[in-house]
C-alpha distance (Angstrom), angle and dihedral (degrees) to the residues before:
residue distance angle dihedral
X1 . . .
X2 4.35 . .
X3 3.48 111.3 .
X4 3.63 122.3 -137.0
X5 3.67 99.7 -92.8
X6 3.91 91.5 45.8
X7 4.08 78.8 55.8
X8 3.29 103.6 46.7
X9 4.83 87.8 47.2
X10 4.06 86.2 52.1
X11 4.02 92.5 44.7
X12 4.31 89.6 41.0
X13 3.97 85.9 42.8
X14 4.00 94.8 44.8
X15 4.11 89.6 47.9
X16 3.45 92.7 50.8
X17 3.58 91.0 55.7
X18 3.65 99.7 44.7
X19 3.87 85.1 54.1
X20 3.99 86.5 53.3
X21 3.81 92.5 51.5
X22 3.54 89.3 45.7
X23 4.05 97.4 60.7
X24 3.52 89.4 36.9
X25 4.12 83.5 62.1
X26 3.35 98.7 29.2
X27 3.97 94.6 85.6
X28 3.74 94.7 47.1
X29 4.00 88.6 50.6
X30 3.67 87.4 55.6
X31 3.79 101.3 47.2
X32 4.13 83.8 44.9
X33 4.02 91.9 58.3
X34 3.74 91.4 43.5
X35 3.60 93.3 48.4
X36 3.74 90.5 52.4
X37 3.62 98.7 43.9
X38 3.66 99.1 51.5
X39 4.04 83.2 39.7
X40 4.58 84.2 55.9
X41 3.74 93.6 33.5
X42 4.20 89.0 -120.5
X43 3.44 117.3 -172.9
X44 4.19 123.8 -151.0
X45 3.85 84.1 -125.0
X46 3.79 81.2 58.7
X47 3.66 95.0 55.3
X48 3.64 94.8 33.1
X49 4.06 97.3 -111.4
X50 3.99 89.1 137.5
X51 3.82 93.1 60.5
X52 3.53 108.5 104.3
X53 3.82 121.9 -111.2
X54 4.11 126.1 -98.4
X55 3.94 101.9 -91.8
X56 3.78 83.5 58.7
X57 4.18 89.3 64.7
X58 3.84 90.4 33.9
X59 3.49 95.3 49.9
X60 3.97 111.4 107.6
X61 3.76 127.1 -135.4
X62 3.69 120.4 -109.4
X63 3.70 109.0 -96.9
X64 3.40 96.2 -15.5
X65 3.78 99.0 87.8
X66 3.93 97.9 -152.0
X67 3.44 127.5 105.4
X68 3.66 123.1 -87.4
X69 4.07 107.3 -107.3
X70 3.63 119.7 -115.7
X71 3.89 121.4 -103.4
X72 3.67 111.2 -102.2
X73 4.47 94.6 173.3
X74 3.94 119.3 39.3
X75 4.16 121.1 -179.2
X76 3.90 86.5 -148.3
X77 3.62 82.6 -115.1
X78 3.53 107.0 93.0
X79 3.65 96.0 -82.1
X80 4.28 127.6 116.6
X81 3.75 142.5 174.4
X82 3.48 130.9 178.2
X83 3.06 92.0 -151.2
X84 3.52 102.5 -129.2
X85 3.86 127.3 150.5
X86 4.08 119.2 -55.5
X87 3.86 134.7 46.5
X88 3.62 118.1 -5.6
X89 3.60 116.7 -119.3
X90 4.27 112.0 -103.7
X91 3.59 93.4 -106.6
X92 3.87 97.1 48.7
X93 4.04 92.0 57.3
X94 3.54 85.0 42.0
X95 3.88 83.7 65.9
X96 3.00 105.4 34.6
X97 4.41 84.3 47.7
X98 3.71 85.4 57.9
X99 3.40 98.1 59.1
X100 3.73 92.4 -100.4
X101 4.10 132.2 139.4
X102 3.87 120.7 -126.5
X103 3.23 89.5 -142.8
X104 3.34 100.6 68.9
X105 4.16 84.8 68.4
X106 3.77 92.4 50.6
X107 4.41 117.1 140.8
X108 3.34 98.5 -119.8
X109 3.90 110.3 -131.6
């Protein structure tokens, strides 16, 4: 019978390989995903890369002490709303102005 320590070299030695085999793949994984979406014509709004990241929706208001609401509209540009009550951002009425719909620029949940 393996004794703990023997356990613990084969699990440290099997882990290290894994991670080997996984940055040997890693590259062809990548050239795969670009391959198909140029091939599919996928957007990052599609896959949700313009969505901003988690410390945006945990970050808290000044002197409000709520929690900032999450985006529900993005321009793909950088900009969100949440669309919550209030002023609408400039480059929602711009939209809307142009004859546009919001909801065409929905995050998609």
């Amino acid at each position: 019978m393996s004794t703990l320590e023997e356990l613990n070299a084969q699990i440290a030695e099997l882990t290290r390989q894994a991670e080997e085999i996984k940055a040997q793949e890693r590259g062809n994984v990548i050239a795969e995903l670009r391959e198909k979406i140029a091939l599919y014509g996928i957007t990052a709004r599609e896959l949700r890369l313009d969505i901003p990241s988690e410390p945006y929706r945990e970050r808290r208001r000044a002197g409000m002490g709520g929690e900032k609401p999450v985006p529900k509209y993005t321009d793909g540009q950088g900009n969100y709303w949440a669309g919550g009550r209030g002023r609408k951002p400039a480059w929602v009425q711009e939209i809307i102005n142009n004859g546009g719909n919001i909801e065409d620029y929905r995050i998609v949940d």
